[in-house]
C-alpha positions in Angstrom: 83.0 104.5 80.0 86.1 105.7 78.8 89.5 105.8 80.3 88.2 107.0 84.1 87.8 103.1 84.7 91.0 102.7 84.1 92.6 105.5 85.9 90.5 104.6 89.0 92.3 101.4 89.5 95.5 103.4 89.2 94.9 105.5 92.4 95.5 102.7 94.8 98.6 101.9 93.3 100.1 105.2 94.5 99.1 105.0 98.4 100.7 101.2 98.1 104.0 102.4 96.2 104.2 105.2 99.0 104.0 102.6 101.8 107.0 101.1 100.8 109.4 101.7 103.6 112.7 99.3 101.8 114.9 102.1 100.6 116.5 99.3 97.8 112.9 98.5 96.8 112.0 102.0 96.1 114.9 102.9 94.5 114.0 100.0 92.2 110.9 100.8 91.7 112.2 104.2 90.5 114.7 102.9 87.9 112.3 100.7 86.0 109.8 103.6 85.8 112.1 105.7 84.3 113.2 103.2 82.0 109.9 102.1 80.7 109.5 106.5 80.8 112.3 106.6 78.2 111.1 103.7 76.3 107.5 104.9 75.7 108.8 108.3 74.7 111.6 107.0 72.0 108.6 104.5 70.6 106.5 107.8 70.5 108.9 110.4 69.4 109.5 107.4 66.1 106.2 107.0 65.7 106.0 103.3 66.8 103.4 104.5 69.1 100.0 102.4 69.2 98.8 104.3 72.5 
């Protein structure tokens, strides 16, 4: 099994966060995945990590 299950409900995700045509909602979208980026990497980088 694995991680594929997991990454195959992923790929729908990107065609719907494409379709998005509201420029506020995108730009949003961008800012929180950045941010949660950032956290995941200073949790990592201090090993608070539990990935």
């Amino acid at each position: 099994m694995g991680i594929n299950r997991f990454v195959l409900v992923l790929f729908p995700m990107y065609i719907l966060i494409a379709s998005i045509k509201n420029q506020y909602l995108k730009q949003a979208w961008t800012f929180f995945s950045i941010l949660f980026l950032a956290m995941h990497i200073i949790l990592f980088v201090n090993n608070y990590w539990s990935g």
